[in-house]
N, C-alpha and C positions, 0 to 999 in steps of 0.2 A: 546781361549782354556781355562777352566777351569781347577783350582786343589782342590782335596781331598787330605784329611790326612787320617791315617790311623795310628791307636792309640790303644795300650795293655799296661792296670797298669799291672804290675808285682811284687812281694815279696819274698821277703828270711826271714826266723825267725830270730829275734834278736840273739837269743840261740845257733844258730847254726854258725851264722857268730861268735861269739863270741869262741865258740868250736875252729874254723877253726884258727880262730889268737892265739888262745893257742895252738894247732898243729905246726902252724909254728913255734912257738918259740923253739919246741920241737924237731921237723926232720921237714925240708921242701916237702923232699923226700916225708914222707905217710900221708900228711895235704891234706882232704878230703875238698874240697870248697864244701859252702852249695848249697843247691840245691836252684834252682831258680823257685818260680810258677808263670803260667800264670791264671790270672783271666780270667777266659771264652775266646771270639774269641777277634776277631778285634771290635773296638768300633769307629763311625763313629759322630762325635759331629756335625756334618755340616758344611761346607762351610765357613770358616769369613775368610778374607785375613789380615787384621787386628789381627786377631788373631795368624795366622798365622805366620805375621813375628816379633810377641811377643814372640813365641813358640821358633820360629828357624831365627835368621836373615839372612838377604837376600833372605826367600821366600816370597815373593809376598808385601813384605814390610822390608826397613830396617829401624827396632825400634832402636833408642837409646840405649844400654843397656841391650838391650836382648840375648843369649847367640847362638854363630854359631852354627851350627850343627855341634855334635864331632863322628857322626858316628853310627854304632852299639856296642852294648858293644860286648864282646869277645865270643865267642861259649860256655865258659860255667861259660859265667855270663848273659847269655838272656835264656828268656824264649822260651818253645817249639813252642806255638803257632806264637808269632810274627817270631821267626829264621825259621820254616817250611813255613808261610806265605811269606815271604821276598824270595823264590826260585821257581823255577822252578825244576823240573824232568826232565833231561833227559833219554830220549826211542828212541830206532829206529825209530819209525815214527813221535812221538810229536805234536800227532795227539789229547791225551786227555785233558783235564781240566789240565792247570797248568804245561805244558808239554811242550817241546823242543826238537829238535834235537841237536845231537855234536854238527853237524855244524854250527849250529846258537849260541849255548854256547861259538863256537871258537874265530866265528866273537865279539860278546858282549862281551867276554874276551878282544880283542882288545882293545876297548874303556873301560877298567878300570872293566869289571865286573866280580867276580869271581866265578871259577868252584870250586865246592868243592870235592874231591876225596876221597872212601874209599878204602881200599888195591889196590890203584893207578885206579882205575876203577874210571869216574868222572861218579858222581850219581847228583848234582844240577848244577844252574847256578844261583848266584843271579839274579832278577828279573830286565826287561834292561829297564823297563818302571820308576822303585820306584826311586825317587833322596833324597837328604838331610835330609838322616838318622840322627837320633840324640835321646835321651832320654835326661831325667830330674828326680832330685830327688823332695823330695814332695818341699824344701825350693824352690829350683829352678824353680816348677811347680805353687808355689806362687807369686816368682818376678814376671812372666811373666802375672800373671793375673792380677797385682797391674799394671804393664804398662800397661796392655789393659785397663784398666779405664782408665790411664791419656791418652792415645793415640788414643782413640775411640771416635765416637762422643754420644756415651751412658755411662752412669755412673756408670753399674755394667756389670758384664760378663755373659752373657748367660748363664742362670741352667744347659745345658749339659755340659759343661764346671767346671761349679760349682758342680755339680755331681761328676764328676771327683775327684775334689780334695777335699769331702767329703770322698767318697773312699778310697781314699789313707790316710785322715787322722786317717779313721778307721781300715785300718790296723796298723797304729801306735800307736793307742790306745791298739791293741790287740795281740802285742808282734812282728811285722813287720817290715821290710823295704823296703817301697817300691818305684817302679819309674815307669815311663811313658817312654814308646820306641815307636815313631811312626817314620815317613816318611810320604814325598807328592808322587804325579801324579801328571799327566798335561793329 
């Protein structure tokens, strides 16, 4: 059985996280956390298991050094696309794209997966297939490439990879901060 990852850079403006910690200091009470964006959808690098468990240890390789999976960040420190990608809908039937019933939310509740509820109505279910959520900021998204050279049997990291943290270093160029949130399959 094969796994994919499943990967969204994200950013918040310098300016803004900055604002928000001066808020705090102020009322914690009416400190507006900045808004968090998703660059486009899901971003699909390919396949390297190696890469892999440089990303996230203990999938499909445990690197040295490389950092566990800590999760998802919080509901509203992630972005929309990856947090609405990470769920399912529940409906009556659960019958379309992306879709469940309760009763199947209930069971996947069970083993660890959570329903999300709005005015006590549960409207998602996390997704019961995605495991070892976890993000990275850009420094962290560089250790992990510096180990996939020493770890690999190739000397440099795949371009889509490289792409990646190209990306991100362009939002830091341009008043950003951004991070990488993905998750595996099997």
């Amino acid at each position: 059985m094969g796994a994919d990852i499943h990967m969204y850079v994200e950013y918040s403006y310098k300016s803004d996280v900055k604002r928000y910690k001066k808020e705090l200091k102020e009322n914690k009470e009416t400190a507006k956390k900045p808004y968090v964006y998703s660059f486009g959808n899901q971003i699909n690098p390919g396949r390297n298991y190696c890469m892999f468990g440089c990303l996230a240890n203990g999938v499909r390789d445990d690197i040295e050094g490389s950092i566990s999976p800590k999760g998802l960040p919080s509901e509203d420190e992630i972005g929309y696309m990856s947090m609405v990608d990470n769920r399912l809908y529940i409906t009556e039937d659960g019958d379309g794209d992306n879709e469940c019933t309760l009763i199947d939310a209930k069971v996947w509740e069970k083993y660890g997966r959570k329903i999300i509820y709005r005015n006590d109505v549960p409207i998602f279910v996390e997704h019961p297939d995605w495991h070892s959520h976890t993000w990275l900021t850009l420094s962290e998204y560089k250790k992990a490439l510096e180990l996939y050279k020493k770890n690999s049997l190739f000397d440099r990291v795949p371009i889509e990879y490289q792409a990646i943290l190209d990306l991100m270093k362009s939002f830091r160029r341009n008043g950003a901060i951004p991070k990488l949130v993905f998750w595996f399959d099997n």
